[in-house]
Structures are given as structure tokens and as C-alpha cells.
N, C-alpha and C positions, 0 to 999 in steps of 0.2 A: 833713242830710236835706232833703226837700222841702217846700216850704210846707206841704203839706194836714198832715202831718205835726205840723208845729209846731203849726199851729192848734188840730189836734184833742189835741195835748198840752195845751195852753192851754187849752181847754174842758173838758179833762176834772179838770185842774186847780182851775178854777172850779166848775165840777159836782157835786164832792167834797167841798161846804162851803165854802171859800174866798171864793163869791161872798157869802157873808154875811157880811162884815168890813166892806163900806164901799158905799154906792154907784157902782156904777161900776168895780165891783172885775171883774165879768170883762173889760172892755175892758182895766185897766190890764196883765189876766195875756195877752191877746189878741194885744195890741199889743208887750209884753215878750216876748213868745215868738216873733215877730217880728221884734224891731227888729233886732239884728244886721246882717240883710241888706239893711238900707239899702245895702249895698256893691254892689248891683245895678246903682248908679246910675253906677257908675264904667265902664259898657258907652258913655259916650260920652267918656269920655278917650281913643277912637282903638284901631288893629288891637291886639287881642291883651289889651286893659288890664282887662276882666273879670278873665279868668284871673289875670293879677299880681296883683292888689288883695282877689279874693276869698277870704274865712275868712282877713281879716288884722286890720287895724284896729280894724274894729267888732267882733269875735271877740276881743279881747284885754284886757289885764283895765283899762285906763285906759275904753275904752267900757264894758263890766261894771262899772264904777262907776260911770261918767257917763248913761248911756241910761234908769236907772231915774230919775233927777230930770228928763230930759227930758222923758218921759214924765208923770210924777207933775205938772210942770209944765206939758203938755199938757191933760191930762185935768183941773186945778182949773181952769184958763181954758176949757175948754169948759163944767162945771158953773156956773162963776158965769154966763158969758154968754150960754149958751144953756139949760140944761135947767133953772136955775130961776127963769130968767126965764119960761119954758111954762109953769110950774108952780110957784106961791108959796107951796104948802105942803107941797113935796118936803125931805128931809132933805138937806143937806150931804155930798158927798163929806168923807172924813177922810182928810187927808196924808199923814200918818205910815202909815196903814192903806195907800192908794196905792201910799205908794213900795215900800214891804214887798212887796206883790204884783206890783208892775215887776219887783222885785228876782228875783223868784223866776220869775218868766216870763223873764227874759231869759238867769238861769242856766240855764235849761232848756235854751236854744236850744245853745249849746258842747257840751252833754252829749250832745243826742243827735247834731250833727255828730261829733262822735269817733269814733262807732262805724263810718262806711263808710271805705271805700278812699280816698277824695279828701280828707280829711284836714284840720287845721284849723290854723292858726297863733297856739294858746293864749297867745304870752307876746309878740306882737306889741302897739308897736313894738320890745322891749326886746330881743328877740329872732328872727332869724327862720326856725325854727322847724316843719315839720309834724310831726304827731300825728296816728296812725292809730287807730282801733279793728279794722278789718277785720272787723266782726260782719256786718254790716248792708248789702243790698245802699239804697243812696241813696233809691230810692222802692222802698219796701214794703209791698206790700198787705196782709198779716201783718200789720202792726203799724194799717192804718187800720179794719179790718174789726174789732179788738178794741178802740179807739176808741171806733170810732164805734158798735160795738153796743151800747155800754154808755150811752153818750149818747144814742139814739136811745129806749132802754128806760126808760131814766128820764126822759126827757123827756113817753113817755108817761102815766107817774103820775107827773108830780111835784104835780102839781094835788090829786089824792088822797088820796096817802102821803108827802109829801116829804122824812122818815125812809128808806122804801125805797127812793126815788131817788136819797138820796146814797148810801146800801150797795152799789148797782147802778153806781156810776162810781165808785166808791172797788174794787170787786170787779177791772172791765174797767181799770184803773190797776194793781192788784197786775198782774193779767194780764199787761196788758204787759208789766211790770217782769221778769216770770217769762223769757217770751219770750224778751226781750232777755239776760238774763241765758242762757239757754239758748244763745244763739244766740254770745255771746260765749266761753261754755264751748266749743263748736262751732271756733272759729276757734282759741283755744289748742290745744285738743286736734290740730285741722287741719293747722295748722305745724309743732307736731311728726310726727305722723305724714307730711308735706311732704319734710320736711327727712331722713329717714333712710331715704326710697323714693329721693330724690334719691341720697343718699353710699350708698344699696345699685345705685344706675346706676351708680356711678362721676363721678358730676358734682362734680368738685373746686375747693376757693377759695370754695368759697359764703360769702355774707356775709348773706344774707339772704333768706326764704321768704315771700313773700305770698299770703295765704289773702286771695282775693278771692270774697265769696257771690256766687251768681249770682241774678237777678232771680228773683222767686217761685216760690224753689227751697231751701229753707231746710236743704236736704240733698245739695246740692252747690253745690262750688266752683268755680273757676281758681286754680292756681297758679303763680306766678312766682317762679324761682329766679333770684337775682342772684349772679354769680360776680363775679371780679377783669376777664373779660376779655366777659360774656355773660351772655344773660337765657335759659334753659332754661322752655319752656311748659308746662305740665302740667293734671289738673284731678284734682279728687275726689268721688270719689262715696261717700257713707257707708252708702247699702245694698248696696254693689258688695262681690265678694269681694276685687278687688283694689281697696280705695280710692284708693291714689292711683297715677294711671299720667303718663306724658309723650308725646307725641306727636312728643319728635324736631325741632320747631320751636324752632329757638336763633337768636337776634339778636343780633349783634355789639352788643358800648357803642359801639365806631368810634374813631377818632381824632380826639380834641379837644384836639391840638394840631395839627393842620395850619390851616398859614394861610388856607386857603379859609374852615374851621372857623371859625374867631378873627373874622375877618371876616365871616363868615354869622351870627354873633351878637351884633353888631353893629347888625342889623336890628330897630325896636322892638317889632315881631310875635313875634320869635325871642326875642327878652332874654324879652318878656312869657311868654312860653309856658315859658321855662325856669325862672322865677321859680317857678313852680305845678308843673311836670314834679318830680316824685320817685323816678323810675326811666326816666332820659334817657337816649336814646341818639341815632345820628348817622350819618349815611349820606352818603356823595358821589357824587351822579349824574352822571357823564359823557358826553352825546352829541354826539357832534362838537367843535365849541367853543361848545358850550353847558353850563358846569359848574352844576347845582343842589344845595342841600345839603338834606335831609329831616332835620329835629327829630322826636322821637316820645319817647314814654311805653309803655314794655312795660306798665304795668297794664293799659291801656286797647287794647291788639292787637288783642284780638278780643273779639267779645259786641255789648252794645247801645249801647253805651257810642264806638264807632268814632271817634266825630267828635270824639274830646278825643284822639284815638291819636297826631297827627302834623300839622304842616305840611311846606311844603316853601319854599322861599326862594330867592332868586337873589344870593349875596352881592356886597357892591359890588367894582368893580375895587380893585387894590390889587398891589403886586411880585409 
């Protein structure tokens, strides 16, 4: 999911009680619900190294071990050095309390990437790995609007009632849990109903049906059928009488063994893009004697989404 996302997971987190454990306890769930995406940082390892690297590393479970003492050892060097030194007769952050809440903020973060389309590489480096949820379109306004009303409302009594302020973010936390839970029923249910509008077309070989939500639309999809030879388009609508239809749009997988192919992926743009691609396919443009080869990802064909859909590359010479 998207930062504001985590964040407001993390606050709400803390908002719910949590932040009375320790000093400093909502920053450590802040920062933990966070940290993961340090892999941001790999946008200047060169073309394409984003894609490769991210929801790998720090998403798996050697950083889920390591990130909460990072942290917990972040945050005790800022308490001693700075915040009681301002103030010498503020209580002590507590460690053990710390890391507990690193721990749980940065669990959070895997949980809720599972649930969209783009996927996350849980068992990295031991494995490599995507995991989908397909619930959840990536940024969801749905899920910030119950967030943040809960935290916004208790923010404003907490000075008052600070009792019904945590009822009121522990409330918008079931909420969302509901939500999501909804919305994940939504995309089971999805794929099946997907996958037998498909084999009632006659679209044969299928191996796999992706129920992709669509941006703040929590009642309709895209669907992408993967066969042996072809990606079949489709979408769903769930107040429609015919939920799930296809529009006829099919994309070849392509030949990835022709040596232009082999050699077009070769290029560290291409490897990088394929590393991340979960539904790749391969195109060979030919104008003149000018051959290019187009990498793409059928989840990403159409929608808002476009700019993850495809490169195109110029593979090196070669027999």
C-alpha cells in the first residue's frame, strides 16, 4: 500500500492504547509501519532497479527481524540525547516496550502490501517469490477516510474523555479490518465467478484469473485471464446483471525464446522490469532494420496504473 496508508495504520495503532506503553511508543509504531520501504532508496542503483529490488529485501522476514531493533536502537539514542536532555525530568523510554511496538508496526507493513495486485516478496532473500492479495486497489481512499475519521474524532476529545477516544480509533481499526476483510471476500468470490465466465467463453488452458480492484471503486474489477499461450481482458462489475464480461482484448505471452528475445533481456532495464513483471509478456517490433522488443505486464494494460504496463528496449547486436 501507499505511505499515507501505513502511516495512518500506525497512528491508529498508537491511538488505540498502544501509545501508553512507553515513551515514544507512537513514533516507534510510526516509523515501524514504515520502515520496510527503505527499499526506495534503491531508485538510484540505475534504469529499472526500483522495480527489481522493491517488496523484496526489507519485506522479508530477515529485515522483520532486524528493522524492529533498528529502530528500538534509533529511538533509545534519540531519548537519551536529545529529548531528556530538554527535559530532565521526563520519564525514560522502555526498550523492551520499544521494540515490541517496532515489532508490530513493521509487521503491519507486509500485511497490508499483500493485499493489492503488485505483490510482495514475503520469503525474500530465501526465496523469490510474489504474493498477492488482489483485494485492494494500492492507494485507497476507503480505507484513509476510516483511518483518519477515527483519528481525527478522537483527537478531538482526547483531552476530555480520553476513554472515548481510544473507543473511537479502536472502533475506525475494527472498521477497517471489516472493510478489508469485505473486500478480500469480494476478490475470492471475483475469481471464481472470473474464471467460469471465462471457460463459459470457451477460453481454454487457463492457469490463472486475476481479479484486479479498480481505484475507488470497491465494486468493480479488471480481470485478467492467463492461458498457456495469452492473457484474455475482461472486467467485473458486481451490481451489473452480467458481472463478469470480456471485451475481446487478448495479448499474446510472445516468443521468449527467439534470440532477439534472449538478448533483449539482457539489457538491465529489461532483467530489472522482469524481476517485478508477474504476468510478462513480449512483443517484437519490426520497422525496417530497425528491430525493438516491448516487455509488458498484462495486470497493469490498462487503468491508472499504465506507466508499470511496459518498456520497450533495443536489444544489443548479437548472430
Amino acid at each position: 500500500m501507499d505511505p499515507v496508508t501505513h502511516t495512518l495504520a500506525g497512528a491508529t495503532l498508537a491511538r488505540a492504547g498502544l501509545d501508553r506503553r512507553t515513551p515514544l511508543a507512537t513514533a516507534a509504531l510510526l516509523l515501524g509501519a514504515n520502515a520496510p520501504d527503505i527499499d526506495i532508496f534503491s531508485a538510484f542503483g540505475g534504469p529499472g532497479a526500483t522495480l527489481a529490488c522493491r517488496r523484496g529485501w526489507t519485506h522479508g522476514p530477515i529485515a522483520m527481524l532486524l528493522l524492529p531493533f533498528a529502530i528500538t536502537g534509533l529511538l533509545l539514542a534519540w531519548d537519551r540525547l536529545v529529548r531528556r536532555r530538554r527535559k530532565h525530568d521526563t520519564l525514560p523510554a522502555y526498550a523492551i516496550a520499544l521494540l515490541q511496538l517496532a515489532a508490530i508496526g513493521v509487521l503491519s507493513h507486509p500485511v497490508l502490501d499483500w493485499l493489492n495486485t503488485y505483490g510482495i516478496r514475503l520469503l525474500m532473500p530465501f526465496r523469490d517469490h510474489w504474493f498477492r492479495g488482489n483485494s485492494l486497489f494500492i492507494v485507497d481512499p476507503y480505507l484513509w477516510l476510516i483511518f483518519a475519521a477515527g483519528l481525527v474524532a478522537a483527537r478531538r476529545m482526547r483531552a476530555s474523555d480520553p476513554g472515548r477516544s481510544w473507543r473511537l480509533v479502536r472502533t475506525s481499526g475494527s472498521g477497517a479490518l471489516l472493510y478489508i476483510a469485505m473486500m478480500i471476500a469480494l476478490s475470492a468470490g471475483g475469481t471464481r465467478i472470473g474464471r467460469a465466465a471465462a471457460e463459459s467463453r470457451g477460453i481454454a488452458g487457463i492457469e490463472e484469473v486475476l481479479y484486479s480492484p479498480r481505484p475507488a471503486n470497491p465494486l468493480a474489477a479488471d480481470l485478467v485471464v492467463r492461458t498457456n499461450v495469452a492473457y484474455h481482458l475482461g472486467a467485473l462489475h458486481w451490481l451489473s446483471d452480467d458481472r463478469a464480461t470480456f471485451s475481446g482484448d487478448v495479448i499474446p505471452r510472445g516468443d521468449w525464446t527467439a534470440p532477439v528475445v534472449q538478448r533483449a533481456r539482457t539489457v538491465p532495464v529489461a532483467r530489472n522490469y522482469l524481476v517485478w513483471s508477474q504476468f510478462p509478456f513480449v512483443r517484437v517490433d519490426v520497422n525496417g532494420t530497425d528491430t525493438s522488443v516491448v516487455f509488458g505486464d498484462a495486470r497493469y494494460y490498462s487503468g491508472l496504473a499504465r506507466g508499470l504496463s511496459g518498456l520497450t528496449v533495443r536489444p544489443p547486436p548479437g548472430r
